[in-house]
N, C-alpha and C positions, 0 to 999 in steps of 0.2 A: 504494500500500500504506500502510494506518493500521497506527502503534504506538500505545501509550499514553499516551506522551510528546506526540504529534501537538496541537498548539495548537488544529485545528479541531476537536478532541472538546469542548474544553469552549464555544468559538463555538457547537456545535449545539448546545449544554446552552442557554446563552444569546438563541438566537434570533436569532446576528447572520448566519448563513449565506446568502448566497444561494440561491437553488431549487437548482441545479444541484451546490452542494456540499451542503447537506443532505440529497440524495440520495446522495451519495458516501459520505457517513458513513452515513447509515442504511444501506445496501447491505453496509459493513465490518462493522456494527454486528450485522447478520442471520447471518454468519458466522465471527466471531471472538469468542470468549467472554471473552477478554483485554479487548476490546474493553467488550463488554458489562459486565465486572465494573467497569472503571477510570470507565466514565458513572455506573453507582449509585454510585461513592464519593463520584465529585464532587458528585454529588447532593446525597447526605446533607449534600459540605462548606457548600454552598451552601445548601440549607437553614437547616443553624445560623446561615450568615449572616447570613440575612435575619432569623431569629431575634430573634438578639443585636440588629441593629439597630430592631426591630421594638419591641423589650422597651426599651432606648434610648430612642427617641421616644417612649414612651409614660411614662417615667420621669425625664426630662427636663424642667424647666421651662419652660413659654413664656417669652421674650421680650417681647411682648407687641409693640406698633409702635415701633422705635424706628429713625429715619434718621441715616444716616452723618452728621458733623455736628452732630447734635444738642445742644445743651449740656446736661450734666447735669444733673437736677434737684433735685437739692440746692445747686446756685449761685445 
Protein backbone atom coordinates (compact mmCIF):
# COMPACT_ATOMS: atom_id res chain seq x y z
CA UNK A 1 0.00 0.00 0.00
CA UNK A 2 1.28 3.70 -1.36
CA UNK A 3 0.71 6.96 0.83
CA UNK A 4 1.89 10.12 -0.16
CA UNK A 5 4.46 10.23 2.18
CA UNK A 6 6.00 6.88 0.22
CA UNK A 7 9.61 7.83 -0.84
CA UNK A 8 9.14 5.74 -4.05
CA UNK A 9 6.41 8.31 -5.53
CA UNK A 10 8.91 10.75 -6.12
CA UNK A 11 11.81 7.63 -7.31
CA UNK A 12 9.12 7.03 -10.02
CA UNK A 13 8.88 10.99 -10.74
CA UNK A 14 12.62 10.53 -11.16
CA UNK A 15 13.27 7.43 -13.15
CA UNK A 16 15.35 5.65 -10.45
CA UNK A 17 12.72 2.66 -10.06
CA UNK A 18 13.30 -0.48 -11.02
CA UNK A 19 10.71 -2.30 -13.77
CA UNK A 20 9.19 -4.18 -11.05
CA UNK A 21 8.56 -1.07 -8.60
CA UNK A 22 7.46 1.36 -11.32
CA UNK A 23 4.84 -0.97 -12.00
CA UNK A 24 3.95 -0.98 -8.28
CA UNK A 25 3.54 2.71 -8.29
CA UNK A 26 1.97 3.06 -11.59
CA UNK A 27 -0.75 0.24 -10.43
CA UNK A 28 -1.22 2.63 -6.96
CA UNK A 29 -1.19 5.59 -9.17
CA UNK A 30 -4.36 4.15 -11.43
CA UNK A 31 -6.22 3.81 -8.31
CA UNK A 32 -5.68 6.23 -5.78
CA UNK A 33 -6.38 9.94 -6.43
CA UNK A 34 -4.39 10.93 -3.27
CA UNK A 35 -1.82 9.37 -5.12
CA UNK A 36 -2.37 10.84 -8.39
CA UNK A 37 -2.76 14.42 -6.81
CA UNK A 38 0.61 14.27 -4.57
CA UNK A 39 2.86 13.16 -8.22
CA UNK A 40 1.59 16.48 -10.11
CA UNK A 41 2.66 18.46 -7.05
CA UNK A 42 5.89 17.04 -7.13
CA UNK A 43 5.99 17.64 -10.48
CA UNK A 44 5.25 21.06 -10.76
CA UNK A 45 8.02 21.16 -7.60
CA UNK A 46 10.46 19.64 -9.77
CA UNK A 47 9.93 21.50 -12.52
CA UNK A 48 10.79 24.85 -10.86
CA UNK A 49 13.76 23.13 -10.06
CA UNK A 50 15.17 22.46 -12.90
CA UNK A 51 13.92 25.83 -13.74
CA UNK A 52 15.74 27.94 -11.23
CA UNK A 53 18.67 25.81 -12.09
CA UNK A 54 18.29 26.04 -15.74
CA UNK A 55 17.97 30.11 -15.41
CA UNK A 56 21.22 29.61 -13.10
CA UNK A 57 23.48 28.36 -15.61
CA UNK A 58 22.49 30.39 -18.16
CA UNK A 59 23.13 33.57 -15.98
CA UNK A 60 26.20 32.49 -14.42
CA UNK A 61 29.50 33.30 -15.70
CA UNK A 62 31.81 30.92 -17.20
CA UNK A 63 34.98 30.03 -15.62
CA UNK A 64 36.57 29.65 -18.51
CA UNK A 65 39.71 26.74 -18.03
CA UNK A 66 41.05 27.18 -15.10
CA UNK A 67 43.09 23.87 -13.11
CA UNK A 68 43.25 23.30 -9.58
CA UNK A 69 46.73 24.61 -8.89
CA UNK A 70 46.85 27.15 -11.15
CA UNK A 71 48.74 30.23 -10.11
CA UNK A 72 46.81 33.34 -10.49
CA UNK A 73 47.21 35.58 -13.12
CA UNK A 74 47.95 38.56 -11.88
CA UNK A 75 51.20 37.19 -10.04
Amino acid sequence: MFDKSDPRLIAYLLGELDEAEAKLVSEALLSNQELQAELQQLQAVVSQVQNVFESELQTTPSLGHVSIGDPPSDI
